[in-house]
Each structure stands twice: as C-alpha cells, then as structure tokens.
KOLBALO-801043 format. One record per residue: residue number from 1; residue in one letter; z, y, x of N, C-alpha, C in turn. Coordinates in pm, whole numbers. Atoms other than C-alpha are relative to their C-alpha. Example, Ala and Ser with C-alpha at 12.3 -4.5 7.8 and 13.67 -1.06 7.14 Angstrom:
2
1, a, 0, -119, 89, 780, -450, 1230, 0, 120, 90 .
2, s, -6, -119, -82, 714, -106, 1367, 73, 109, -77 .
***
This chain:
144
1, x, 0, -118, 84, 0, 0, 0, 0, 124, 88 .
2, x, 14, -152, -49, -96, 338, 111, 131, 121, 43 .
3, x, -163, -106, 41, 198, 578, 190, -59, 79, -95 .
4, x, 64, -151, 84, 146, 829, -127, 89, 100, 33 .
5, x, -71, -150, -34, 406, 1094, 36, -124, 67, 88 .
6, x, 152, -97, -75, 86, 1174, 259, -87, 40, -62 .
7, x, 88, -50, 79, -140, 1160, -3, 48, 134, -128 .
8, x, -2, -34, 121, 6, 1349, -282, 62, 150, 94 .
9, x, -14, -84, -58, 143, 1634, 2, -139, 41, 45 .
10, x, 104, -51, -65, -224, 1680, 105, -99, 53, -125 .
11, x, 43, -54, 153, -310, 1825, -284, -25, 148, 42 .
12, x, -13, -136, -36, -373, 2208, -281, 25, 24, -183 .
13, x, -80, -67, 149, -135, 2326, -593, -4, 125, -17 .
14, x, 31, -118, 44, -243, 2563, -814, 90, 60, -103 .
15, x, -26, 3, 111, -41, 2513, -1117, 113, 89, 39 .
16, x, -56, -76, 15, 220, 2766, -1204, 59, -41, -141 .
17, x, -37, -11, 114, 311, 2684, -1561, 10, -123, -40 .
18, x, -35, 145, 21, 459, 2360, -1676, -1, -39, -160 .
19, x, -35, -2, 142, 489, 2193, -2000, 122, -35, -52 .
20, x, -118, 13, 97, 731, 2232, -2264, 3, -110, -51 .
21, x, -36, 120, 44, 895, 1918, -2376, 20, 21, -122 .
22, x, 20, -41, 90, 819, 1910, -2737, 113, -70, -90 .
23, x, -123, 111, 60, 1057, 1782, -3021, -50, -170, 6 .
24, x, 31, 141, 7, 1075, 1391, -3060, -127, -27, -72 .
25, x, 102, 61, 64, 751, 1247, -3115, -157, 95, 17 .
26, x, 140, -57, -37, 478, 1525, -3049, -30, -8, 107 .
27, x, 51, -42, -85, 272, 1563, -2765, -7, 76, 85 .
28, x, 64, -71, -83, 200, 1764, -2473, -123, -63, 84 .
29, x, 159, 67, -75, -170, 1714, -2334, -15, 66, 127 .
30, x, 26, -92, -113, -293, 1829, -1994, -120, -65, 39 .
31, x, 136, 73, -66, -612, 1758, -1818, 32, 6, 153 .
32, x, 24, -21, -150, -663, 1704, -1453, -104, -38, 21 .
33, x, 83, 23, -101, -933, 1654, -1192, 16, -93, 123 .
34, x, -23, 73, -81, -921, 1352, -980, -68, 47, 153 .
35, x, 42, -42, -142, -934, 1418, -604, -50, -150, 134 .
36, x, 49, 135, -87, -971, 1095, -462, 76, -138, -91 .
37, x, -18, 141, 89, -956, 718, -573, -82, -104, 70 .
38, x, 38, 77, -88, -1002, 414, -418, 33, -142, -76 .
39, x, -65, 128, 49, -975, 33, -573, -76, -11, -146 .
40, x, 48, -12, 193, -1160, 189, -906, -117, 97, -31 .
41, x, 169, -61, -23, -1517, 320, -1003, 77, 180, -66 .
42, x, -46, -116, 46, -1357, 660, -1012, -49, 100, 174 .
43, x, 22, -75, -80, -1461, 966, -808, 61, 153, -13 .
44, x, -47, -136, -54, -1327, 1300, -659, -100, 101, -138 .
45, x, 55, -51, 127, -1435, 1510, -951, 41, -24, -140 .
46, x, 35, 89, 131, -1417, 1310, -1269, 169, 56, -71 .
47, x, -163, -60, 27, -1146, 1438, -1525, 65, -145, -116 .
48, x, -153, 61, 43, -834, 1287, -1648, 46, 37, -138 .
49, x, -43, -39, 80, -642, 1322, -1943, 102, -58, -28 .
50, x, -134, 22, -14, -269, 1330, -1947, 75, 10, -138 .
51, x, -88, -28, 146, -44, 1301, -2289, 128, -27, 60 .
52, x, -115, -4, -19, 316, 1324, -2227, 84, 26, -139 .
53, x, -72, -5, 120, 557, 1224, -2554, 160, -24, 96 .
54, x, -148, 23, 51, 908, 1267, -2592, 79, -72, -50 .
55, x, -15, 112, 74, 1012, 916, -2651, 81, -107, 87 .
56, x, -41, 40, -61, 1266, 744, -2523, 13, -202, -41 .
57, x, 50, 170, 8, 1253, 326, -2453, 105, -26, 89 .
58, x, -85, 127, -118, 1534, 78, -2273, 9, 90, 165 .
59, x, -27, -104, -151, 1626, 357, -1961, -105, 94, -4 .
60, x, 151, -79, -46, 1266, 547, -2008, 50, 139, -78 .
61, x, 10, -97, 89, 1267, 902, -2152, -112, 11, -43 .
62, x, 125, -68, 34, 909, 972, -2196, -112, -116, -24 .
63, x, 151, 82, 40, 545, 789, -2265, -60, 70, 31 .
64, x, 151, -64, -41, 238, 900, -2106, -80, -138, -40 .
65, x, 107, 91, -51, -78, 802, -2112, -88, 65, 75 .
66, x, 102, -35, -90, -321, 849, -1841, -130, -65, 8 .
67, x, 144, 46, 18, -689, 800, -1889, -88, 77, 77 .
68, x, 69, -151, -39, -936, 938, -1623, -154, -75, 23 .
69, x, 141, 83, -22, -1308, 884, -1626, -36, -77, -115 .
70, x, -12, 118, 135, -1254, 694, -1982, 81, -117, 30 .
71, x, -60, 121, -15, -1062, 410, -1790, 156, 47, 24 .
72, x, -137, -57, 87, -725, 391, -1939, 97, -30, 162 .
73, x, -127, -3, -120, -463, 377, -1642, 131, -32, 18 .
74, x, -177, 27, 10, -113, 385, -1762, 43, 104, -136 .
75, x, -59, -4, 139, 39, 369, -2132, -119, -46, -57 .
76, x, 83, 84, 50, -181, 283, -2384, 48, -137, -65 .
77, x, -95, 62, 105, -55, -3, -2571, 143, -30, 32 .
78, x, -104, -28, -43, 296, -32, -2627, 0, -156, 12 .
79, x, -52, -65, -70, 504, -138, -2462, -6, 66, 159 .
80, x, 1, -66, -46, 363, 7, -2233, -8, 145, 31 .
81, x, 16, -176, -21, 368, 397, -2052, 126, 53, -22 .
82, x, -167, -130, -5, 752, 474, -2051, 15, 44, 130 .
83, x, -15, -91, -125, 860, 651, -1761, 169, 105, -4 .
84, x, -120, -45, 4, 1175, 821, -1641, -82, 165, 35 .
85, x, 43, -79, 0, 1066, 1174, -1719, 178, 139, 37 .
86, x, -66, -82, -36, 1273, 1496, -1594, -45, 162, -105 .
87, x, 20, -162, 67, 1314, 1858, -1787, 84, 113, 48 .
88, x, -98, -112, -99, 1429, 2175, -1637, -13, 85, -150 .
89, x, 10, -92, 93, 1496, 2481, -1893, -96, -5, -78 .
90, x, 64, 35, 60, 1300, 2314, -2137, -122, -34, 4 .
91, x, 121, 51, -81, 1017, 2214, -1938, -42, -99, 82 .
92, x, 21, 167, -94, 889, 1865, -1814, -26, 49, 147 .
93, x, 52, -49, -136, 883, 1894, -1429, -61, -130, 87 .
94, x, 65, 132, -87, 833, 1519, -1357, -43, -97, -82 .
95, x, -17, 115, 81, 767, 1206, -1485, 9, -122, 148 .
96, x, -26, 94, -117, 805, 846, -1247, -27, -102, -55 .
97, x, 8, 144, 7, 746, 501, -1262, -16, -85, 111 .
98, x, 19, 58, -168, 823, 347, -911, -25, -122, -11 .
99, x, 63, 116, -29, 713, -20, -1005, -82, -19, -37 .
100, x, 123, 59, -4, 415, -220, -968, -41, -67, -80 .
101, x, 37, 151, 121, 246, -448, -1247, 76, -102, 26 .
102, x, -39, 159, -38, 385, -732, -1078, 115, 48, -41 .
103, x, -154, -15, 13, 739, -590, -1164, 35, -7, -177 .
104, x, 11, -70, 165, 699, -423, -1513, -141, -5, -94 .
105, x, 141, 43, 94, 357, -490, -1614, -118, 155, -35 .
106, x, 86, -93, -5, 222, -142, -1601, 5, 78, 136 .
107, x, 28, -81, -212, 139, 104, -1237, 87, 60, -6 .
108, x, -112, -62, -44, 350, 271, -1072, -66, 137, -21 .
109, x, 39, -73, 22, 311, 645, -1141, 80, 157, 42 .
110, x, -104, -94, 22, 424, 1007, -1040, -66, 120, -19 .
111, x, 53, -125, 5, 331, 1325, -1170, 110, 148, 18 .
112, x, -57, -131, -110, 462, 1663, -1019, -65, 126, -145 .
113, x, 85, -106, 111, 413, 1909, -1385, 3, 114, 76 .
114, x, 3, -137, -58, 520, 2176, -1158, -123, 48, 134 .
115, x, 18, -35, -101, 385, 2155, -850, -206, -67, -20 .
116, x, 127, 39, 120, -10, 1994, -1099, -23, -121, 84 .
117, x, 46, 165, -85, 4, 1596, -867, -4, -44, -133 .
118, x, -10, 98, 83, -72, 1324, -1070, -37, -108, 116 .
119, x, 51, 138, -31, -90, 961, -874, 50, -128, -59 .
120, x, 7, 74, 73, -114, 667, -979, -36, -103, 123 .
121, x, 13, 127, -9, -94, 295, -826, -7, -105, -102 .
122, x, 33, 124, 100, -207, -32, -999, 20, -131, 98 .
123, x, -22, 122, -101, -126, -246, -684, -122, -48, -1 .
124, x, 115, 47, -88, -511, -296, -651, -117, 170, 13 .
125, x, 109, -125, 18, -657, 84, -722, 105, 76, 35 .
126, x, -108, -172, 49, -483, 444, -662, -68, 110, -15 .
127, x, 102, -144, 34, -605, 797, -812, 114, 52, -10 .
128, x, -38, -170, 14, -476, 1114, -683, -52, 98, -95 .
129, x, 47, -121, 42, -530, 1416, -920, 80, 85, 11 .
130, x, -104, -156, 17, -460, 1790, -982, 3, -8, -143 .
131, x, 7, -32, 167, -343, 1852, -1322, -54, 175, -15 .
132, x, 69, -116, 6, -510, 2180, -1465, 151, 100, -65 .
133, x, -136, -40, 68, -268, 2470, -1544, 42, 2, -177 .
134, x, -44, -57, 157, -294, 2492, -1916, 8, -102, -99 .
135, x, -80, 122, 117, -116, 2293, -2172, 25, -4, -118 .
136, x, 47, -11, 169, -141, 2217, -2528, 103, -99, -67 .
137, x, -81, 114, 83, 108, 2058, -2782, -94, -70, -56 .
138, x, 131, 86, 98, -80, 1777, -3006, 44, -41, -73 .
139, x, -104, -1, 152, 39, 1760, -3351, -15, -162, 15 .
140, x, -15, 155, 14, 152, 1390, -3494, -135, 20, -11 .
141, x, 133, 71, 8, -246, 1386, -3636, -105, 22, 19 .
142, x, 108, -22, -100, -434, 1461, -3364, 27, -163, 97 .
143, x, 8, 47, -132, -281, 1191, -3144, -111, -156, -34 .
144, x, 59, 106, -18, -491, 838, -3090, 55, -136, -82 .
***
C-alpha cells in the first residue's frame, strides 16, 4: 500500500468553506476533481461526487457516498458507507474510514472538508481528489 500521508500532502488546497452538517437524515453534496488514480479506469480530471448524511450506525456518525467517473467507490448499498465523521462549529471537517475491504467490507477512506482531500483505498485501486469549494444541502427527495 502506498503511503497516502505523501499523497494526500502533495494536493494544492483551495477550499475555504466547509459543509454544514445538516439535521438527521439530509444531505450535503460536494463535487470534486480527481487528481490521480491508479488500480481503476479513472483519470486526473474526471469528477467525483461526494454526499455526506448525518446518520449514525454501530460507532459510525456519518454515510457518504463516493462516486467518481460513474464508478461507485464507497457507500452505496447499505450497510455500507458509515464513517467516523468529525464537526467543528457546525461544520463537517472530516470524515475516516481506516479499514480495508478485507476488514469491513467497504475502502478505506479520508476526506479533509476543510483543507478539499478526498482519498480513497480499495486495497486494489486508490483515487486522490480535490473537493470543489461549494456545497449544497439535498432535500430527503432529491437523494438516490
């Protein structure tokens, strides 16, 4: 496995504005731009699309799902896509998932809302992105 403290320090962060952690059960969406990827027909360019719920599971606070390029990544059916998510003055600043399929059955994952990282391991692929700065709630019937 790759070190990702090298990769995800070699990002150029733009983002400034984080998202608000919405009440139980809605959405926050974000897009990003993948910067590199390796293991998966994904390229430097190609965008992402981040959902972050407010939903807590067995130690998890949060649910994402990450889809970039159309190929789904992490969350997506349950139970998978919980994650130990972090909030500062009402604002998501992290989310995590430090094990591997082989552990928990979905990638390992960490996104940086503040600082716009998103990576992602699958223990055979990994995609770095930037998340974009601007962020959108997504009512209950908008979501998927």
């Amino acid at each position: 496995m790759k070190n990702h403290a090298i990769v995800v320090t070699s990002l150029v962060a733009t983002l400034t504005v984080a998202c608000r952690p919405a009440e139980k059960g809605a959405e926050v969406a974000r897009t990003a731009t993948v910067t590199r990827a390796s293991g998966v027909e994904l390229a430097a360019g190609d965008r992402c699309s981040v959902r972050v719920r407010n939903e807590a599971r067995g130690g998890f606070s949060c649910r994402l799902e990450i889809v970039c390029g159309g190929i789904p990544l992490f969350g997506g059916r349950i139970p998978g896509g919980y994650a130990r998510c972090a909030a500062r003055g009402g604002r998501w600043v992290s989310a995590y998932d430090d094990e591997l399929p082989a552990r928990d059955g979905d990638p390992a994952i960490s996104v940086d809302f503040v600082g716009g990282r998103l990576w992602v391991d699958t223990g055979r692929a990994q995609v770095v992105a930037r998340l974009d700065p601007v962020a959108s709630v997504v009512a209950s019937s908008d979501r998927r």
